[in-house]
C-alpha positions as protocol buffer text, in pm:
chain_id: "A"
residue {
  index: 1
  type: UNK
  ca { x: -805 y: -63 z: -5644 }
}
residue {
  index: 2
  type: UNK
  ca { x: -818 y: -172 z: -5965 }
}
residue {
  index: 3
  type: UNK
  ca { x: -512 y: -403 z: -6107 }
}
residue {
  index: 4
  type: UNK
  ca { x: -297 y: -234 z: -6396 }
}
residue {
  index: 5
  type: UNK
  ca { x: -312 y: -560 z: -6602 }
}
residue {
  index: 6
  type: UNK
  ca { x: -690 y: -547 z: -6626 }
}
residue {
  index: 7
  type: UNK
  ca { x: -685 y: -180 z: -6719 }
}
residue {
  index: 8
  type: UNK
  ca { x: -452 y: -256 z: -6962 }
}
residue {
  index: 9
  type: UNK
  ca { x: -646 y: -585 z: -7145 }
}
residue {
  index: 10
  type: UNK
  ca { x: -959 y: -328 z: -7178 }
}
residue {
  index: 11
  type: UNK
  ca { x: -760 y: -62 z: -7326 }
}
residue {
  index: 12
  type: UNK
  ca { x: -567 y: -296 z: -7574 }
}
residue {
  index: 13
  type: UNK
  ca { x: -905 y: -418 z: -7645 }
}
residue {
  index: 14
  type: UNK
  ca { x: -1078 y: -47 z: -7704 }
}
residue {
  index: 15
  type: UNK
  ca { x: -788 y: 12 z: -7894 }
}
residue {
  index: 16
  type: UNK
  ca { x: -824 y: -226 z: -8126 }
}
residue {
  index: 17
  type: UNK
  ca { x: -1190 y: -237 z: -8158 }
}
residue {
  index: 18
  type: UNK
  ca { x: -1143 y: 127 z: -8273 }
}
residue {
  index: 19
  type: UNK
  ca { x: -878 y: -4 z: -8504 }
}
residue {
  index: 20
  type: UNK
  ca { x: -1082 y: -272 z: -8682 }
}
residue {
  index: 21
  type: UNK
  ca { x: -1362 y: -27 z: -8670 }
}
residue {
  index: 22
  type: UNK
  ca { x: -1201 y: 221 z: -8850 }
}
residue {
  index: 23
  type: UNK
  ca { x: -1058 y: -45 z: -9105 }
}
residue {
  index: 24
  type: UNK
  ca { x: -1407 y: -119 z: -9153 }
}
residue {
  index: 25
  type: UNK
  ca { x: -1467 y: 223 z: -9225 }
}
residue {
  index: 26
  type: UNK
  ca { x: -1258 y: 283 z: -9485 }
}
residue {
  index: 27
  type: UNK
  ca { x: -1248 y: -44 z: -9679 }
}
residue {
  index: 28
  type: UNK
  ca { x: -1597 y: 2 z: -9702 }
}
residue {
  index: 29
  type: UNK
  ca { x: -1558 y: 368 z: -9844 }
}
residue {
  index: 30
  type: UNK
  ca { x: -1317 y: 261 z: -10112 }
}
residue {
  index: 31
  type: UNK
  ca { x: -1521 y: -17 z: -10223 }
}
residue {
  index: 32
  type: UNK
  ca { x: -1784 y: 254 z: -10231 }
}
residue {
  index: 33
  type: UNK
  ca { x: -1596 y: 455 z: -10409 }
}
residue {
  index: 34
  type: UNK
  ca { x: -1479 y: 188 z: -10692 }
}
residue {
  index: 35
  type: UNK
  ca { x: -1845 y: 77 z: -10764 }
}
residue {
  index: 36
  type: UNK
  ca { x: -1945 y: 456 z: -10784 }
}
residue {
  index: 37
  type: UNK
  ca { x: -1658 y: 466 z: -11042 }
}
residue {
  index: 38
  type: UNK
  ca { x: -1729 y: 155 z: -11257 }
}
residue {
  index: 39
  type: UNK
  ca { x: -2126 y: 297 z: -11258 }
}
residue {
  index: 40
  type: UNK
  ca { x: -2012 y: 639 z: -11351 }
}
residue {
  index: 41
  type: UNK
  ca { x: -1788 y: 479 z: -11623 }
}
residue {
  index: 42
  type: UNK
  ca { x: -2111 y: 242 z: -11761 }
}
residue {
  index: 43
  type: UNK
  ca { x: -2327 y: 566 z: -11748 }
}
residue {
  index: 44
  type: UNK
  ca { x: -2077 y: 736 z: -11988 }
}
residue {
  index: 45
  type: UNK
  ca { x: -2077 y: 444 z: -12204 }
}
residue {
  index: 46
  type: UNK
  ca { x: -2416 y: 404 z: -12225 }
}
residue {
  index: 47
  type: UNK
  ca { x: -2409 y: 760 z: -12278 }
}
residue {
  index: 48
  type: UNK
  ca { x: -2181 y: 746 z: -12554 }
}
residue {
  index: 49
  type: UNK
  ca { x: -2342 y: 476 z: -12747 }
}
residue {
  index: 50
  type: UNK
  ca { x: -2769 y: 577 z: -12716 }
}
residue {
  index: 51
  type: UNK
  ca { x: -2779 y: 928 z: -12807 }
}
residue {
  index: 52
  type: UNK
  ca { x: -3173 y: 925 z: -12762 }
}
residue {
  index: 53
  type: UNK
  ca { x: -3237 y: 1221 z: -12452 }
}
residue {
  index: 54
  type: UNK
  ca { x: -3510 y: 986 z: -12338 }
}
residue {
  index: 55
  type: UNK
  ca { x: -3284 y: 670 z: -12239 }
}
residue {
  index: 56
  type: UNK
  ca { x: -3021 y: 880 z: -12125 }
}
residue {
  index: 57
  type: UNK
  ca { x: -3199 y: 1030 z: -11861 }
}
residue {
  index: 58
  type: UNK
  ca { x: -3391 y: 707 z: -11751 }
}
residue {
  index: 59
  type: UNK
  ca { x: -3004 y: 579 z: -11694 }
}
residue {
  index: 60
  type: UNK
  ca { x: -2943 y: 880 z: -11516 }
}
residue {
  index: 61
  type: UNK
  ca { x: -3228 y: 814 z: -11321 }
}
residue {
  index: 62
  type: UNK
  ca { x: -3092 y: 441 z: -11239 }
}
residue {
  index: 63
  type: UNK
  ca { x: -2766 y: 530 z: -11186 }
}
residue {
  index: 64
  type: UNK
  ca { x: -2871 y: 790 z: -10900 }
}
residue {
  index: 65
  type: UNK
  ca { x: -3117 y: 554 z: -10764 }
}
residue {
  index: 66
  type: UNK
  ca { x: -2816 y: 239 z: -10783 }
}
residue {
  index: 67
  type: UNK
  ca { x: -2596 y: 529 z: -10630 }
}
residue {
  index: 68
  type: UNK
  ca { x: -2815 y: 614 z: -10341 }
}
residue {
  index: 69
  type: UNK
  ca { x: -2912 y: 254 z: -10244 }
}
residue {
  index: 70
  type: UNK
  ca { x: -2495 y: 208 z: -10233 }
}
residue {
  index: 71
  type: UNK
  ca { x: -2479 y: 497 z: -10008 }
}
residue {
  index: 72
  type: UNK
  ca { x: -2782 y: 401 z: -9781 }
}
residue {
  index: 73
  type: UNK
  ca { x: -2613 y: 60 z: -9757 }
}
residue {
  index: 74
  type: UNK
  ca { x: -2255 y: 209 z: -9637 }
}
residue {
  index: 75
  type: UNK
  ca { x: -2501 y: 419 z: -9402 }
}
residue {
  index: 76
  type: UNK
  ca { x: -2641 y: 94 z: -9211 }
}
residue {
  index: 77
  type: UNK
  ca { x: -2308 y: -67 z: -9262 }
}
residue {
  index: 78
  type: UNK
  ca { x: -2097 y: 209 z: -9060 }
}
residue {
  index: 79
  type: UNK
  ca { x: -2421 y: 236 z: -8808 }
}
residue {
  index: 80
  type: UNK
  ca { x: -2458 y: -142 z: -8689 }
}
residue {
  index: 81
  type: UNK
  ca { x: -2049 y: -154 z: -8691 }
}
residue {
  index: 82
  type: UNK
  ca { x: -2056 y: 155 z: -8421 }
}
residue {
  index: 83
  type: UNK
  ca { x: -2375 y: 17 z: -8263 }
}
residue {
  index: 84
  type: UNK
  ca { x: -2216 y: -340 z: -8265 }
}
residue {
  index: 85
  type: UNK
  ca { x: -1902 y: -231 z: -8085 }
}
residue {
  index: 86
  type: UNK
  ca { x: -1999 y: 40 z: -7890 }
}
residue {
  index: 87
  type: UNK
  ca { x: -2231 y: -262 z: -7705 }
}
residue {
  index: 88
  type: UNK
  ca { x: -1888 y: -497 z: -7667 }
}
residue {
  index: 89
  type: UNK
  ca { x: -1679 y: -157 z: -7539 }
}
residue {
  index: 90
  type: UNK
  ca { x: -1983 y: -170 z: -7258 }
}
residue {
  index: 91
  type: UNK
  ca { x: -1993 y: -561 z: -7238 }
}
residue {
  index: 92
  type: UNK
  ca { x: -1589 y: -554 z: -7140 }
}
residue {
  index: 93
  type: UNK
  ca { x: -1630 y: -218 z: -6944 }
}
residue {
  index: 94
  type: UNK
  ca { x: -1926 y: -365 z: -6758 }
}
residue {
  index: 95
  type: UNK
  ca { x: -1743 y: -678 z: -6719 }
}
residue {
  index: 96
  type: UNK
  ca { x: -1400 y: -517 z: -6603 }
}
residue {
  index: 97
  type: UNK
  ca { x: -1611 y: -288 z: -6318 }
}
residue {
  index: 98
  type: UNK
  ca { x: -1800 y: -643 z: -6237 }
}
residue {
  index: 99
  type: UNK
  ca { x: -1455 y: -896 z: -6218 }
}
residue {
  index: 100
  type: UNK
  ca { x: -1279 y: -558 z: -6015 }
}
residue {
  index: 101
  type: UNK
  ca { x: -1597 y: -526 z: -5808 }
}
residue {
  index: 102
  type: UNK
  ca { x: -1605 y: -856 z: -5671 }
}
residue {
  index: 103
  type: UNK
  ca { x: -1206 y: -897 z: -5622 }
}
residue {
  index: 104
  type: UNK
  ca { x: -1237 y: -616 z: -5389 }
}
residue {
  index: 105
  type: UNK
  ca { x: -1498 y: -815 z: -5171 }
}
C-alpha cells in the first residue's frame, strides 16, 4: 500500500511543475509579444521615414525573417521546457513506485 504522504509530495510536486511550466509559458509569450510590438513599431518608422518601395520591402523581408526566428525560438523554448519536465514528472514517478516498491519488501 502506498503511504498518503508520498502520494501527496509527488502530487504537490506535479502540481507545481505544471505551475512553473505554465509560468514559463506565458512569460515567454508576452515577451514574445512585446518584441513583436517594438519590431512592428521600427518597421512603421522605418516605413514612415524611406519612402523608396525597394527598402521597404527588404525591411519587410527582415522583419518577417526577425519575426519567425522569435517564433522558432519560443517553439524550442516551450518544447525542451515540456520535454525537460515531463522527464522529472517520470524521474519522481519512477522514484515514488521504486522507494514504495522496496518499503513493501
Amino acid at each position: 500500500m502506498a503511504s498518503g504522504g508520498n502520494i501527496i509530495i509527488a502530487i504537490t510536486i506535479i502540481i507545481t511543475i505544471t505551475i512553473i511550466t505554465i509560468i514559463i509559458i506565458i512569460t515567454t509569450i508576452i515577451i514574445t509579444t512585446i518584441i513583436i510590438i517594438i519590431i512592428i513599431i521600427i518597421i512603421i518608422t522605418i516605413t514612415i521615414t524611406i519612402t523608396i518601395i525597394i527598402i521597404i520591402t527588404i525591411t519587410i523581408i527582415i522583419a518577417t525573417t526577425i519575426i519567425t526566428i522569435i517564433i522558432i525560438i519560443i517553439i524550442i523554448i516551450t518544447t525542451t521546457t515540456t520535454i525537460i519536465i515531463i522527464i522529472i514528472i517520470i524521474i519522481i514517478t519512477t522514484t515514488i513506485i521504486i522507494i514504495e516498491s522496496s518499503n513493501q519488501e
